[in-house]
DRENDREN-904040 format. One record per atom (N, C-alpha, C): residue in three letters; x, y, z. Coordinates in nm, 3 decimals. Atoms other than C-alpha are relative to their C-alpha. Layout:
("ALA", (X, Y, Z)),
...
// end
This chain:
("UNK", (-0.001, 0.141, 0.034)),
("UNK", (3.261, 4.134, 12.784)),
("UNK", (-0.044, -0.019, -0.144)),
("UNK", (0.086, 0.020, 0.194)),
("UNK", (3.176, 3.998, 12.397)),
("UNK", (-0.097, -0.111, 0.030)),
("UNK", (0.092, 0.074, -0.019)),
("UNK", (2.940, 3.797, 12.564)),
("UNK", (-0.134, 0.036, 0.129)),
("UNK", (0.129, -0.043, -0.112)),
("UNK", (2.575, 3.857, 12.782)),
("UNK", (0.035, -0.069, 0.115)),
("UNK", (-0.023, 0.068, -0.111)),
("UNK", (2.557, 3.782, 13.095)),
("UNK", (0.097, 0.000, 0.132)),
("UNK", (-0.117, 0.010, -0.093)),
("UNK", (2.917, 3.886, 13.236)),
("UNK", (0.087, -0.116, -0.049)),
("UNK", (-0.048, 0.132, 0.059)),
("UNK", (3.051, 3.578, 13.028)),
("UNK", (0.123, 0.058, -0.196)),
("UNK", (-0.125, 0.004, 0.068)),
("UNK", (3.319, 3.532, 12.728)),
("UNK", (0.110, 0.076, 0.074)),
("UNK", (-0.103, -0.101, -0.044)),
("UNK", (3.600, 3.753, 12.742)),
("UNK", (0.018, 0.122, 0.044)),
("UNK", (0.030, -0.112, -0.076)),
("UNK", (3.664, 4.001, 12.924)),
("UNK", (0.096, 0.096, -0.047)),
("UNK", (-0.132, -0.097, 0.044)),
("UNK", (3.804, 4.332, 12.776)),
("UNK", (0.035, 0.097, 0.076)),
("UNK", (-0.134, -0.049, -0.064)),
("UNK", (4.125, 4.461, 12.930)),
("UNK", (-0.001, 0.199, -0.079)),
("UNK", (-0.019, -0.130, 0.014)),
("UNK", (4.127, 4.876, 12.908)),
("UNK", (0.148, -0.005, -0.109)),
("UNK", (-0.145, 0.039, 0.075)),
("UNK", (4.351, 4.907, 12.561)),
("UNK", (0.012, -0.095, -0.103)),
("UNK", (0.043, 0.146, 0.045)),
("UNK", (4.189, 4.595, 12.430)),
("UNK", (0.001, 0.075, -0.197)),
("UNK", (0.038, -0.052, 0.117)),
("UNK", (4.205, 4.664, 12.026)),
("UNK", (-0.127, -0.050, -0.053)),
("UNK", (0.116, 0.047, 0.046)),
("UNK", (3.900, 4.650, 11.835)),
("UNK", (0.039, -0.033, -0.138)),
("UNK", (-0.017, -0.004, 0.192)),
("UNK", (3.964, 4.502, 11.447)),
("UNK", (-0.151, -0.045, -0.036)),
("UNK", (0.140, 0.015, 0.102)),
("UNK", (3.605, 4.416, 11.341)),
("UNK", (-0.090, 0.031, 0.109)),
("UNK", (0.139, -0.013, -0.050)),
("UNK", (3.280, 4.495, 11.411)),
("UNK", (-0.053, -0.107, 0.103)),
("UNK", (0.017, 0.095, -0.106)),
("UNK", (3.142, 4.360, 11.740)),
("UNK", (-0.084, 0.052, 0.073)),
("UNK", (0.049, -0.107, -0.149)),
("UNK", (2.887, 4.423, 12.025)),
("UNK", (0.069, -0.024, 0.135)),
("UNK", (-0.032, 0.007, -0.093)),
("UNK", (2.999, 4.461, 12.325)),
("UNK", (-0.082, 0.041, 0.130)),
("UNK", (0.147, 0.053, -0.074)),
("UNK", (2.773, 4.357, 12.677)),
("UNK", (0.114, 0.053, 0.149)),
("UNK", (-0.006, -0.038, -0.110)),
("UNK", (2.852, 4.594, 13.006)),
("UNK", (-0.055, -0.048, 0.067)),
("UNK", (0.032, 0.122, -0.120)),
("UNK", (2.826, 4.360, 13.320)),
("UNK", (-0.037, 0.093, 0.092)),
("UNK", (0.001, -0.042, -0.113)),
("UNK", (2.767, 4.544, 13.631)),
("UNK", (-0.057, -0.042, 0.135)),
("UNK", (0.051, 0.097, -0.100)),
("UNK", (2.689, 4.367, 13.961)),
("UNK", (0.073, 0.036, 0.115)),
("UNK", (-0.054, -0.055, -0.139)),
("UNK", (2.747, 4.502, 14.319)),
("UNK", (0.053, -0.147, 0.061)),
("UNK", (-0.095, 0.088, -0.094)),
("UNK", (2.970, 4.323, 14.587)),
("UNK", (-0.109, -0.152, 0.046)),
("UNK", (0.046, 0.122, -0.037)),
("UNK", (2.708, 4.056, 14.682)),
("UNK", (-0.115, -0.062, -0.061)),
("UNK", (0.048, 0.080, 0.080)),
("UNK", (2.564, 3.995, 14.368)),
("UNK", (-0.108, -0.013, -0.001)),
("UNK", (0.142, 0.021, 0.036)),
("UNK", (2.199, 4.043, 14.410)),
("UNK", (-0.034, 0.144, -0.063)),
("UNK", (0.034, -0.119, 0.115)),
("UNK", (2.173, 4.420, 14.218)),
("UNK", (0.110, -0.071, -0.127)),
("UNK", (-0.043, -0.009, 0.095)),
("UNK", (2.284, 4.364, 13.843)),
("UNK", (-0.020, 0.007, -0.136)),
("UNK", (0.083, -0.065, 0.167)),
("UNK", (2.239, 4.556, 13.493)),
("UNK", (0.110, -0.063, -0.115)),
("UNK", (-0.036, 0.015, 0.115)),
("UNK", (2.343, 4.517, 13.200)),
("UNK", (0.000, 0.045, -0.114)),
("UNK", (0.016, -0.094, 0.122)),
("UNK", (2.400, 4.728, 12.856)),
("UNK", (0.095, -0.083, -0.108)),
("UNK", (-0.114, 0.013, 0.071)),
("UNK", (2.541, 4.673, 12.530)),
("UNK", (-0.030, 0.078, -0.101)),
("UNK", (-0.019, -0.091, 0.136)),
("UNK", (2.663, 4.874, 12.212)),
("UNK", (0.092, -0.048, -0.110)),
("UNK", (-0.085, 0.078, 0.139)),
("UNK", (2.767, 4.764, 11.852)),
("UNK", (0.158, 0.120, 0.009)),
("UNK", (-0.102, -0.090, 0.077)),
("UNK", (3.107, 4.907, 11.765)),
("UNK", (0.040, -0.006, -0.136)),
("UNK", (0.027, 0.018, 0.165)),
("UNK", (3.133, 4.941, 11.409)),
("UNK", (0.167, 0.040, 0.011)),
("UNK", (-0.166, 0.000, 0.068)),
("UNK", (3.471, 4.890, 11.245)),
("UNK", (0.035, 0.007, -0.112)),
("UNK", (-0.015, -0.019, 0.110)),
("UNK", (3.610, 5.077, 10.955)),
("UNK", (0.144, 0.021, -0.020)),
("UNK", (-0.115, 0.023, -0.013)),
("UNK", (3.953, 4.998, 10.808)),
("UNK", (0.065, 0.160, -0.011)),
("UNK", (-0.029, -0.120, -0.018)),
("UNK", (4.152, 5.323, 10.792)),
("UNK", (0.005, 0.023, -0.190)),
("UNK", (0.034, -0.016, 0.152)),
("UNK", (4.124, 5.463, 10.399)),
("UNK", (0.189, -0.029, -0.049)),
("UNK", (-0.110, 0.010, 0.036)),
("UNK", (4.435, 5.382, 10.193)),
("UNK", (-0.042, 0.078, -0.110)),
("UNK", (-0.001, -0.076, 0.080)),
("UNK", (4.571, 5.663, 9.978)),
("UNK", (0.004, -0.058, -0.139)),
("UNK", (0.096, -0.001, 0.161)),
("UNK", (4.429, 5.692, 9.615)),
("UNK", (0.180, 0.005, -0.082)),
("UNK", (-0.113, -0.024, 0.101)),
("UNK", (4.807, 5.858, 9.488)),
("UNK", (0.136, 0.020, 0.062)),
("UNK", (-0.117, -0.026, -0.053)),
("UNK", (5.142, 5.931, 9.560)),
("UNK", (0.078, 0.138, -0.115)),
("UNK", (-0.065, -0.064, 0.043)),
("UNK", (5.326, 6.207, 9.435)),
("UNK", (0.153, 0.006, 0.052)),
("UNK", (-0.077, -0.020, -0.095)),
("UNK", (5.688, 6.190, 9.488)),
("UNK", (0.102, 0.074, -0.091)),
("UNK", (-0.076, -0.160, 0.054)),
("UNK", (5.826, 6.531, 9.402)),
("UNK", (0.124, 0.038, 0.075)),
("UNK", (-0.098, -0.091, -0.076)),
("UNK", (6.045, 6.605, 9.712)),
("UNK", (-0.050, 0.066, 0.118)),
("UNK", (0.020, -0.155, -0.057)),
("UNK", (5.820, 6.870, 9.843)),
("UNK", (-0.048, -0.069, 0.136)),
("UNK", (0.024, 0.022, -0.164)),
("UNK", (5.749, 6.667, 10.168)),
("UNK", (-0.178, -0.045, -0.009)),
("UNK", (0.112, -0.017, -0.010)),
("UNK", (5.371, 6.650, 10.079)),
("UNK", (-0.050, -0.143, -0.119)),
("UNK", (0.043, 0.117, 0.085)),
("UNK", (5.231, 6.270, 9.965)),
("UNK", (0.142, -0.102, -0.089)),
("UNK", (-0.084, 0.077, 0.035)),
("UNK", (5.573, 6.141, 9.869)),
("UNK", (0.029, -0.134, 0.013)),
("UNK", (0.018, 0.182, -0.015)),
("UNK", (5.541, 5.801, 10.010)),
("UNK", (-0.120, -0.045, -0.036)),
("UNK", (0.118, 0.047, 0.000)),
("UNK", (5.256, 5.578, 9.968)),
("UNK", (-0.013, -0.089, 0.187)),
("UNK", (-0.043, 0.034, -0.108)),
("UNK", (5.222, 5.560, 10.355)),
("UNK", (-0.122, -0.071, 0.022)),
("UNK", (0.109, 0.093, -0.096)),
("UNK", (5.045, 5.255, 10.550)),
("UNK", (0.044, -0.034, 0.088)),
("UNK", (-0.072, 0.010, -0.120)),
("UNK", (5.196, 5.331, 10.853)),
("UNK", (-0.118, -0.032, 0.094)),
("UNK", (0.138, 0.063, -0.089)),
("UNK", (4.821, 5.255, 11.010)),
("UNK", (-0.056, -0.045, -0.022)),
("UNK", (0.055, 0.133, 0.008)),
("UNK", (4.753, 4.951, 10.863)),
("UNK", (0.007, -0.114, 0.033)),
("UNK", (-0.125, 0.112, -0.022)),
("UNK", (4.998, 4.702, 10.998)),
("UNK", (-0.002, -0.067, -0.085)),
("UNK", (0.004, 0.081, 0.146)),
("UNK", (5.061, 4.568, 10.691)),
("UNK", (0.153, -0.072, 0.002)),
("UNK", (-0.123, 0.115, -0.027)),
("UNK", (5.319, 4.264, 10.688)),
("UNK", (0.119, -0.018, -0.115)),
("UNK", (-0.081, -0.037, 0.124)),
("UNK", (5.382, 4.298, 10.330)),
("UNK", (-0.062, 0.039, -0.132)),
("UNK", (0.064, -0.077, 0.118)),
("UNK", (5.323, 4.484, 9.966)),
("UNK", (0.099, -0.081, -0.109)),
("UNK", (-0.071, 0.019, 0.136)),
("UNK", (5.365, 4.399, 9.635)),
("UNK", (-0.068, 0.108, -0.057)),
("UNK", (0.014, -0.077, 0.075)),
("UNK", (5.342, 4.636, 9.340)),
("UNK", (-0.013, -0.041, -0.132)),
("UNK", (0.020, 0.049, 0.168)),
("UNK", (5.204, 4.579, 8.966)),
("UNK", (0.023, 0.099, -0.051)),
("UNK", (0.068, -0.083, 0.085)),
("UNK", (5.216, 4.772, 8.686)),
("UNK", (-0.119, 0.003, -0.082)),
("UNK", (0.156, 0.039, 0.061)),
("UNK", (4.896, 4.807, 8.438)),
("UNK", (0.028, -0.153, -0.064)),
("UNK", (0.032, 0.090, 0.068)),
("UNK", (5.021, 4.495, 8.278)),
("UNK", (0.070, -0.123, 0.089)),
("UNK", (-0.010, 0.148, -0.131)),
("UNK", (5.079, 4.244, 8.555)),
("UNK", (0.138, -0.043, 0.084)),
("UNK", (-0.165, 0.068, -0.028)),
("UNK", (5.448, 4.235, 8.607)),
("UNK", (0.061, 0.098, 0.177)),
("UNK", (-0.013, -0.073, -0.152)),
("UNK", (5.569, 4.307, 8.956)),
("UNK", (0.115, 0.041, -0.030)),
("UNK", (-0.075, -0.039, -0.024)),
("UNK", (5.783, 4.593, 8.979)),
("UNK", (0.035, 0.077, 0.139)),
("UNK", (-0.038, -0.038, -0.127)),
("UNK", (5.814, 4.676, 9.387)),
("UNK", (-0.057, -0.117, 0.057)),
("UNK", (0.079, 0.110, -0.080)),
("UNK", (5.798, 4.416, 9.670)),
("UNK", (0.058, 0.069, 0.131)),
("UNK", (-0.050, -0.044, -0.155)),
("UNK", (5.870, 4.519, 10.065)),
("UNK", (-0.074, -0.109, 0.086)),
("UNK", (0.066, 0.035, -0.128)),
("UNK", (5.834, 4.271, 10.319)),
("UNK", (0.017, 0.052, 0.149)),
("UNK", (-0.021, -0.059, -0.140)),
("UNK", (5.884, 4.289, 10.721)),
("UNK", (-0.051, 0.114, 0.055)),
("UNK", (0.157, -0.114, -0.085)),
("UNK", (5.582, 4.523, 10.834)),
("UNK", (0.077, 0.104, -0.123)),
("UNK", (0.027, -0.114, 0.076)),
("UNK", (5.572, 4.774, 10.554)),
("UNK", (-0.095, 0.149, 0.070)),
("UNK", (0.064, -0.110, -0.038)),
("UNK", (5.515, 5.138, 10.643)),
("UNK", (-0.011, 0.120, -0.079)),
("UNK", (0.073, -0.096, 0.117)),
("UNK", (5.565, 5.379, 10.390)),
("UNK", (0.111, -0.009, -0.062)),
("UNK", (-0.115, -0.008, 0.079)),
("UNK", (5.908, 5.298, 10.192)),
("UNK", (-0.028, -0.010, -0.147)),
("UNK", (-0.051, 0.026, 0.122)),
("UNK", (5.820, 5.301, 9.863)),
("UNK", (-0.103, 0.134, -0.020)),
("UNK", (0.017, -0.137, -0.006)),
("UNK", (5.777, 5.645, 9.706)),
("UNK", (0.046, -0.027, -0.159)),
("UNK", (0.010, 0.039, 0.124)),
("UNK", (5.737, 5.518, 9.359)),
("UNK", (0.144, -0.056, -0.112)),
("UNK", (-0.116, 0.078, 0.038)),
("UNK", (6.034, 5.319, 9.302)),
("UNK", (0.016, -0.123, -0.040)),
("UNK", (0.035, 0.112, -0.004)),
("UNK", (6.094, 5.022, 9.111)),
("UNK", (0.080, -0.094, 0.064)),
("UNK", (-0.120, 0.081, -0.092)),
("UNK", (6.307, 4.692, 9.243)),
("UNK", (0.158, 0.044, -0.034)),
("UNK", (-0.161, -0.027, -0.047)),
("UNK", (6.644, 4.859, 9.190)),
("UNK", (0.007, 0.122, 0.017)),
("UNK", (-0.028, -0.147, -0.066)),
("UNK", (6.542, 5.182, 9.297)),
("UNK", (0.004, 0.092, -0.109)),
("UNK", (-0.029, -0.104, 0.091)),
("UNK", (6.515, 5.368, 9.006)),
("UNK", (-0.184, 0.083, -0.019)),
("UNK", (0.148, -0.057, -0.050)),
("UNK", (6.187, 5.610, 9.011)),
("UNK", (-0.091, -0.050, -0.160)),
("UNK", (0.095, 0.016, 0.150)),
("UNK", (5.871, 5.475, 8.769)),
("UNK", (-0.095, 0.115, -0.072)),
("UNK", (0.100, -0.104, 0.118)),
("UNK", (5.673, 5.670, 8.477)),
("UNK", (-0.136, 0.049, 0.125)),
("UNK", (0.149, -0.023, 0.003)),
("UNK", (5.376, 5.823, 8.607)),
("UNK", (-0.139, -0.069, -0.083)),
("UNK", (0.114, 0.093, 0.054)),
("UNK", (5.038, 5.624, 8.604)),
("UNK", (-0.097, -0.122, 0.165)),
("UNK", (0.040, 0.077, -0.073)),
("UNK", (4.838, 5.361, 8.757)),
("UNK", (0.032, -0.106, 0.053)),
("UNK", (-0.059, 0.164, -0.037)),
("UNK", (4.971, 5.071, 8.975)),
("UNK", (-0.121, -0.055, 0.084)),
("UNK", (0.131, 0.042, -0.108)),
("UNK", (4.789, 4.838, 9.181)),
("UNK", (0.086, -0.125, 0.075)),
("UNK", (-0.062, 0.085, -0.100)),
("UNK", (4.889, 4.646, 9.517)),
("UNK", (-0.098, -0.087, 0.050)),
("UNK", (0.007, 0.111, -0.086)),
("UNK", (4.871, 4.350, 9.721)),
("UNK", (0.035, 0.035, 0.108)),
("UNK", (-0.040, 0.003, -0.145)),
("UNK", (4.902, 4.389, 10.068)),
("UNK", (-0.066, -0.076, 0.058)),
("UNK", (0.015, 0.035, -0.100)),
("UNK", (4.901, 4.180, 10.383)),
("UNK", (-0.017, 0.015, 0.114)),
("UNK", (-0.011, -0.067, -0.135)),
("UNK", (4.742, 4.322, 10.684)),
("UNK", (-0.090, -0.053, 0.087)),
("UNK", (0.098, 0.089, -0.136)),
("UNK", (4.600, 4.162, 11.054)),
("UNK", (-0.097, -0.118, -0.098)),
("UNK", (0.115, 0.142, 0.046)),
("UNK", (4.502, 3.822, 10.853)),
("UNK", (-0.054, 0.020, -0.162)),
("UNK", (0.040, -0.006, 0.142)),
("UNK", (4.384, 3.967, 10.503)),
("UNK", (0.017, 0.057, -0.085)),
("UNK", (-0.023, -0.018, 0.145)),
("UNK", (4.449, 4.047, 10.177)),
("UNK", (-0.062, 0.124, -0.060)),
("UNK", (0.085, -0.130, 0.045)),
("UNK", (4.359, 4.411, 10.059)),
("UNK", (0.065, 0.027, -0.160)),
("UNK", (-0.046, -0.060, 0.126)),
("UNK", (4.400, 4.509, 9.680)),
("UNK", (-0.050, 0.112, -0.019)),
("UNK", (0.082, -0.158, 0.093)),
("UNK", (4.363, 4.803, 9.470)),
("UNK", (0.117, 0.073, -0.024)),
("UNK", (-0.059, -0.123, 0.096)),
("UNK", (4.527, 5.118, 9.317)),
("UNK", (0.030, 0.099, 0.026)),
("UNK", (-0.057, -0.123, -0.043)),
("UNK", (4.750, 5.388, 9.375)),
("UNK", (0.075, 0.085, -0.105)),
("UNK", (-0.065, -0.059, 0.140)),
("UNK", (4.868, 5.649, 9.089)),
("UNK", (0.098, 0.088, 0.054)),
("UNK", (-0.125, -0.091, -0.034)),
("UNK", (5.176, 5.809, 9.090)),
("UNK", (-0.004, 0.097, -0.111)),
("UNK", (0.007, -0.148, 0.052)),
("UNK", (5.184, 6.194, 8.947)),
("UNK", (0.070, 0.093, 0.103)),
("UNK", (-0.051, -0.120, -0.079)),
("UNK", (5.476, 6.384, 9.036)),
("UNK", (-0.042, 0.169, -0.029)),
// end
């Protein structure tokens, strides 16, 4: 339950966890006069998003994958503000340092925008084939 007592909601085996929460084990025999009770924080840490991309070929870091972020959608900067990659419709790992007509960019530092479960994550990913 996310609540004492045997009260709020009740989680379903499967139930996802996205943030930090405690959670309050009910237990209470058939006629309700034995009943305990426990609870334990679950701590919630987003999954790390990769630092670089290399996209050489060789099978190894070629995408910039956020296939386990559910991320809705990305944009792409270069160092000086101008967006050269956008992907909407759940982004998972299609861009492998390409700009909007597909042609592969310089080596260096970019930095994204993404949209994932409700919020807004930025920061920086370098490409070095």
């Amino acid at each position: 339950f996310e609540e004492p007592g045997g009260n709020g909601r009740e989680l379903q085996p499967g139930t996802l966890i996205s943030a930090a929460q405690t959670i309050y084990v009910y237990a209470s025999s058939d006629n309700g006069l034995c009943t305990d009770e426990s609870s334990f924080t679950i701590d919630y840490e987003d999954c790390p998003i990769p630092r670089g991309i290399s996209p050489n070929g060789d099978g190894k870091n070629d995408t910039f994958d956020l296939s386990l972020h559910g991320v809705q959608d990305i944009k792409i900067y270069n160092r000086w503000g101008t967006e050269v990659y956008s992907h909407g419709d759940s982004y998972t790992n299609q861009w492998y340092g390409q700009n909007k007509d597909g042609k592969q960019l310089p080596d260096g530092t970019y930095y994204y925008v993404i949209h994932a479960h409700g919020k807004v994550r930025t920061g920086w990913v370098q490409i070095n084939k």
